[in-house]
N, C-alpha and C positions, 0 to 999 in steps of 0.2 A: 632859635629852634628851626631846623630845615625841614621841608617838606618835599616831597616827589611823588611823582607818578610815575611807574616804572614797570616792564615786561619781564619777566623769571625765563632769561632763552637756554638756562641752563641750572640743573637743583644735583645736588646728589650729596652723600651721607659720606664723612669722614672718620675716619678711624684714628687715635695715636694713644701710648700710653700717657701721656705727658697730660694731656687735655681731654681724654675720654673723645664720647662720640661727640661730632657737631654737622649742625647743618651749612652748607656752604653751597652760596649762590653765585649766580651774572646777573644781575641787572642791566637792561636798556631802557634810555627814555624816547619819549620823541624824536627827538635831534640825533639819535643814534647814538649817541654817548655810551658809555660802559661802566659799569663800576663792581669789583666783587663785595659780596655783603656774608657775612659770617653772624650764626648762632651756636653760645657757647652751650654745653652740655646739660646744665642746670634752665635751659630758656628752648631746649627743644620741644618737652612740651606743650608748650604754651605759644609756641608760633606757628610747630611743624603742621599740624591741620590744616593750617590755614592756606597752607604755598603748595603750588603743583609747577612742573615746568611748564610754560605755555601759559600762565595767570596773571591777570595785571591786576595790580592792587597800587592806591597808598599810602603812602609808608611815611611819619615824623614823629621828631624825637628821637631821636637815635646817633651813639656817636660817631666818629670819624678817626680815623690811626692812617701812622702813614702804612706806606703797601710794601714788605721787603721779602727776604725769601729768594729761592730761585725757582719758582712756577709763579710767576705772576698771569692771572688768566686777564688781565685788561692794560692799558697804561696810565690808566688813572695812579696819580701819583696816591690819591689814600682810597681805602676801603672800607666801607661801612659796620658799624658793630650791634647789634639789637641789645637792646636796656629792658631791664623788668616792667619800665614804663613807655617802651616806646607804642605806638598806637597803627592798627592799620586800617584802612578804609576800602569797601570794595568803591571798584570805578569803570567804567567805559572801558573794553576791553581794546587797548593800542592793536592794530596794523595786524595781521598774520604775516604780510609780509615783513612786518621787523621782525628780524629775526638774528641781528647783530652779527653776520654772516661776512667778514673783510677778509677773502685771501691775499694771502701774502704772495709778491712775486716769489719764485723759485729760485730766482738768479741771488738775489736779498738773503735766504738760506744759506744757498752755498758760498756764497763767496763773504759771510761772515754779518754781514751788512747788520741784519735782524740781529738781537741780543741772546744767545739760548737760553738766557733768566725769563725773555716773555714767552707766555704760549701761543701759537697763530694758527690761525684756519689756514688752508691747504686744499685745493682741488683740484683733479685733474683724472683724465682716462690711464686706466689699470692697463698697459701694454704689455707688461712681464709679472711672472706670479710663480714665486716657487710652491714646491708641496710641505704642508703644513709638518714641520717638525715637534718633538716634545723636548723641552727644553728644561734642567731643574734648577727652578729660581725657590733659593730659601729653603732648599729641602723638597721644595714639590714642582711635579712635573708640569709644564707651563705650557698651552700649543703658541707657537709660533710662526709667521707666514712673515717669507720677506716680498715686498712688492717693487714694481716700476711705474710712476708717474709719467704723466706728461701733458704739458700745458697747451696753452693756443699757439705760442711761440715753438712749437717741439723741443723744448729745455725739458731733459727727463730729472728726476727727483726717486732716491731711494728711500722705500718707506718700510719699516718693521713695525708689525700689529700684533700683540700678545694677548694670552687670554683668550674671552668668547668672542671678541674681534677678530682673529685669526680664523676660528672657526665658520661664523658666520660669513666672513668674505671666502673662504671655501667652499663654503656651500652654494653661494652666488654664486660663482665662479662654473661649476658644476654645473648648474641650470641656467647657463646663460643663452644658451642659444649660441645665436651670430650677433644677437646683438651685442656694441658697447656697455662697456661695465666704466658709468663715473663714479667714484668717490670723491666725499666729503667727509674730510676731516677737520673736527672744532677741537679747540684748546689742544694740538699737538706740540709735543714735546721737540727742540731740535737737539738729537747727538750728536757726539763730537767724538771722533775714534780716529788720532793721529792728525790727518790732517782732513779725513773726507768726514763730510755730516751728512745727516739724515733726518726724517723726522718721523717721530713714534707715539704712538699715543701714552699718555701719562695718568697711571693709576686710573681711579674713579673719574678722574678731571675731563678726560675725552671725551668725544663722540663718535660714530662714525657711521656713514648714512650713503647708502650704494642707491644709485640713480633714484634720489629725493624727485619728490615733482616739487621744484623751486624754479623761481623765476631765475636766476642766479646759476643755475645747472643749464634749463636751455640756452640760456644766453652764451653760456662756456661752449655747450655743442656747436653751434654756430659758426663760433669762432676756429674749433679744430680744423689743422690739416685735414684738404678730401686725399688723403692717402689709402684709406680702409686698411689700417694697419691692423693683421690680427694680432690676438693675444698671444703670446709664447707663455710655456706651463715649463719650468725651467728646475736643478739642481739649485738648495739654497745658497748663498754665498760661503766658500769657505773660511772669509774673514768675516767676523760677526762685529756690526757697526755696533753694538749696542754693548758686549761681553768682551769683545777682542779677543776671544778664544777661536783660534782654528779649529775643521774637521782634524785634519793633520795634529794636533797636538792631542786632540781626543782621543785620535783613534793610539796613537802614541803612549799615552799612560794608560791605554789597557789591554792586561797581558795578550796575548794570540795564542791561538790552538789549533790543533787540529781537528775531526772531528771524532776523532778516535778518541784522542785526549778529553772532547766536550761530553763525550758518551762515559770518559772514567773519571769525571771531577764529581766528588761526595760533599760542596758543599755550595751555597747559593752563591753565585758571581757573576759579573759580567765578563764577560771574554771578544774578542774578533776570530771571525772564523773566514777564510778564503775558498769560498767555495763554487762548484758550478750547479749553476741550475740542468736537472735531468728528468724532471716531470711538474705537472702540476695534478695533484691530488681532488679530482673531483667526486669522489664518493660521499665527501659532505657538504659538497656544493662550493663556490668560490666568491656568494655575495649572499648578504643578507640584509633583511626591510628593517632601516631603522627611521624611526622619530626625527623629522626633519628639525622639531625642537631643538633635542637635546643629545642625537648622535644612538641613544639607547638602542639597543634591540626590541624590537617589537614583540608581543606575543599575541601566539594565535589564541579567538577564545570561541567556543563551538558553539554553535547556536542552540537552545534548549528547543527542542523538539518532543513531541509528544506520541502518543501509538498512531496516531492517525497525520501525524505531520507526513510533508513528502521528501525523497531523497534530498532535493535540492534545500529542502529547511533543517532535514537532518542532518546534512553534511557540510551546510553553511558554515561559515566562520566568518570573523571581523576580528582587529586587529586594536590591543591596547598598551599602552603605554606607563609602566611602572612609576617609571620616575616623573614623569607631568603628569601622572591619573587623569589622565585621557583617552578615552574610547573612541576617538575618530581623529584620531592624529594623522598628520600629514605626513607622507612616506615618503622614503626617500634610501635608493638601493646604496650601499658598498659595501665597497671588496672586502671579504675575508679569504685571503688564497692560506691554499695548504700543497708547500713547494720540498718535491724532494728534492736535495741535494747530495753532492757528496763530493769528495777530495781524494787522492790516493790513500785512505788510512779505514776511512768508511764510508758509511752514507747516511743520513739521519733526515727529518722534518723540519721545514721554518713555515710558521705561521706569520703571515702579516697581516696587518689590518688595514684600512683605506689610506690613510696618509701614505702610507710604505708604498703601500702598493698602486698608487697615484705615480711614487716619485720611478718606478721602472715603467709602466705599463703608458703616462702621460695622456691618460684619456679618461674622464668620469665615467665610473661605474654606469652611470645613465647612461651614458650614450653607447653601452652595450646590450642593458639590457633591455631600453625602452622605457618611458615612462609609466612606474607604477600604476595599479587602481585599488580599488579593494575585493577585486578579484584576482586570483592567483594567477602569476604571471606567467606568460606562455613561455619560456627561454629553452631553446635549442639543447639535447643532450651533448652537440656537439660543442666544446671549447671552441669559444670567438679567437679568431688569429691575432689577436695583440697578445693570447695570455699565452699559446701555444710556440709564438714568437720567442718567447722568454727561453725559450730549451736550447742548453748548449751556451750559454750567458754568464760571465764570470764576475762574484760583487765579492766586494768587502762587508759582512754581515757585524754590525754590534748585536749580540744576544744575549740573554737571560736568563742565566741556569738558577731552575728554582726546585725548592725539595722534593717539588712533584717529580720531578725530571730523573732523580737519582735513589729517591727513596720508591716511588712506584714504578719504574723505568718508563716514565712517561718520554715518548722518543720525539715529541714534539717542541720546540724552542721557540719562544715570542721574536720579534725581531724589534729591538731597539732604535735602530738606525742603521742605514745605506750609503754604502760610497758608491757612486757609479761612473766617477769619475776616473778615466782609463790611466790619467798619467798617477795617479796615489794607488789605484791597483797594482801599476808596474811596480811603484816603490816597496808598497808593502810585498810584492811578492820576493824580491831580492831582499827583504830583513828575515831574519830571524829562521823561522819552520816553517817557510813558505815551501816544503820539499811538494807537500801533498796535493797541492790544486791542480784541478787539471782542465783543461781546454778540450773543447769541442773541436775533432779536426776540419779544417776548409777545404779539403781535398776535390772536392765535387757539391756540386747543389744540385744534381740528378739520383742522389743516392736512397733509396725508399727502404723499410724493413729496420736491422740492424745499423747502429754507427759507432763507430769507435772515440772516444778520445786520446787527446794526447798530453801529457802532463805539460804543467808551467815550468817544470824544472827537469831537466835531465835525471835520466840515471828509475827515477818511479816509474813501477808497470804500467800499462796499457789496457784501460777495465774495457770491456764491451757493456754500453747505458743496458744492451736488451737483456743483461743476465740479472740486472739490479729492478730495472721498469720494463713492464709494457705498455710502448710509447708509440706513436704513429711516428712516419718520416718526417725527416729536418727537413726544409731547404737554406 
């Protein structure tokens, strides 16, 4: 019969049909050793109580299987099984700094060395970061962020994080200041797409923990190049390490329109539209306060005032939270733009929301409009010049026609996804019914009042923006 002493540096709940729910662990001992330990569905429970991550307890009587599969989270060649009669014991709680913490070199990743059946820890400074995309894994829409590592050696390492990992390091990201952004990533997965790898976090099994206070992180800092490399906020990769699906093939198996054609479709579809930017619509504002939580919109809720209350208690308001039933949630601005566009056929509305509109504007909503409080924020009637910029700007839109759009003539369209990359604009405009986009002309940067465009394709009229918008001057 074995006995241990052992630290939970890692707990979380599994799902399959095969086996129903179970609990599944890491153990460490002393010596740093590793081993995963699994409970099956009929013994959850009966032991789940008893385990948190971060708990030492222990643990004997219990068996022992070898360890196969391709997510091995330790190298322990077997893994532990919990018995109806295995026994635990509380004990002296091990080390806070155990905390089973062994990055893998980088160089070991990429050039195969590491096994992609084990999973490894991984750390290093975030130097590249694209805008969080949605992605449909299974039928539902997944965010996704692809990243740039890099070590003490400056060996960079390409990382993909799905999920609330995605989101959460966009949010960090957002509020970083000037400071360095480290990441640590536990039990990451390595991809293999052709011949380049990556590493991604894997289901429930990951972690991931942006500038931890670990002794293991300052020690990394240390070590970094004094280069003060910034962050670059970048276009995501159009070959995806993880899917191998191109933007280019995306955008490729879905039909194109124009927006004349998007304004006569009677039925829900995705389409690509070639269009240019020619205003951005602020009569209902261009960002709104959402739950640093959970991304939600916030709602305003009035203060209850009585006959003798004063303005300032009658007119008060605070700020709550639907979906975390929270009354003092942490705030946190993005973008909602409402962007007129149009093509030689018409002109119609794109709504984006923050990831979108992260991926053209490349600046956190914050750092335009100031850090929130819980009083109403002061922001300029005037459009900040990164949004005003945008005018006269030519993308590749994926959109959303939905019943609202044709059944009530709702003239506004979600924006699914953005190319803004200029050489797949080219292409896309020489395919197909590219007849109608049209370009801001360059004629001059001294020009104020009215400005003309001029189509992407020969042979289409010539609109003037000021008969469509009232818009201030380009330059």
């Amino acid at each position: 019969m074995w006995k241990i002493r052992v630290k939970v540096i890692r707990l979380w709940k599994q799902y399959s049909a095969a086996v129903g729910e179970t609990i599944e662990m890491v153990f460490v001992d002393a010596m740093g050793d590793k081993i995963h330990a699994s409970t099956k569905k009929e013994l959850v429970s009966q032991f789940g109580p008893f385990f948190s991550q971060g708990c030492s307890k222990i643990l004997f009587n219990f068996s022992l299987t070898p360890s196969c599969g391709s997510y091995w989270t330790t190298n322990h060649p077997y893994k532990i099984g919990f018995l109806s009669t295995t026994r635990l014991r509380k004990c002296e709680d091990l080390p806070d700094n155990l905390s089973g913490l062994q990055p893998v070199p980088y160089r070991s990743i990429l050039d195969g060395t590491h096994h992609p059946d084990f999973l490894c820890d991984v750390i290093g400074q975030i130097v590249e970061v694209s805008h969080v995309e949605m992605v449909s894994v299974n039928g539902k829409d997944t965010p996704k962020i692809s990243l740039e590592l890099r070590d003490s050696n400056d060996d960079r390492l390409p990382m993909v994080l799905w999920g609330r990992f995605a989101v959460d390091v966009n949010d960090v990201i957002q509020l970083r200041s000037e400071q360095i952004v480290i990441c640590v990533l536990r039990f990451g997965k390595i991809k293999v797409w052709k011949e380049d790898r990556s590493i991604s976090n894997a289901y429930n099994v990951s972690d991931v923990s942006l500038n931890p206070s670990m002794a293991e992180v300052d020690a990394f800092i240390q070590l970094l190049p004094k280069d003060a490399i910034p962050l670059a906020i970048v276009d995501h990769k159009s070959q995806s390490l993880t899917s191998g699906v191109s933007d280019n093939e995306t955008f490729r198996n879905t039909p194109r329109k124009t927006i004349a054609q998007v304004l006569e479709t009677k039925q829900v579809q995705k389409c690509i539209v070639l269009c240019t930017i020619a205003g951005v619509d602020s009569d209902m504002g261009w960002y709104y306060l959402s739950c640093k939580a959970c991304a939600k919109k916030l709602l305003t809720v009035p203060h209850d005032g009585g006959d003798d209350a004063t303005d300032e208690e009658l007119f008060g308001y605070s700020y709550y939270c639907v979906k975390c039933k929270n009354h003092e949630p942490k705030i946190l601005p993005r973008y909602e733009l409402h962007l007129n566009v149009l093509d030689s056929t018409s002109s119609t509305k794109l709504m984006l929301f923050d990831n979108h509109a992260m991926q053209l504007i490349n600046k956190p909503c914050i750092e335009l409009t100031g850090h929130p409080s819980k009083d109403e924020m002061n922001v300029s009637d005037v459009l900040p010049h990164p949004l005003t910029s945008l005018i006269g700007k030519t993308y590749l839109f994926k959109i959303g026609i939905e019943r609202d759009n044709y059944v009530y003539k709702h003239d506004t369209f979600k924006v699914m996804k953005i190319v803004t990359n200029q050489e797949m604009i080219e292409e896309f405009s020489d395919i197909g019914s590219a007849k109608g986009s049209l370009m801001l002309g360059e004629s001059s940067s001294q020009h104020s009042g009215s400005f003309a465009l001029t189509p992407a394709k020969r042979g289409a009229p010539i609109i003037n923006l000021e008969e469509h918008f009232d818009q201030n001057s380009v330059t």
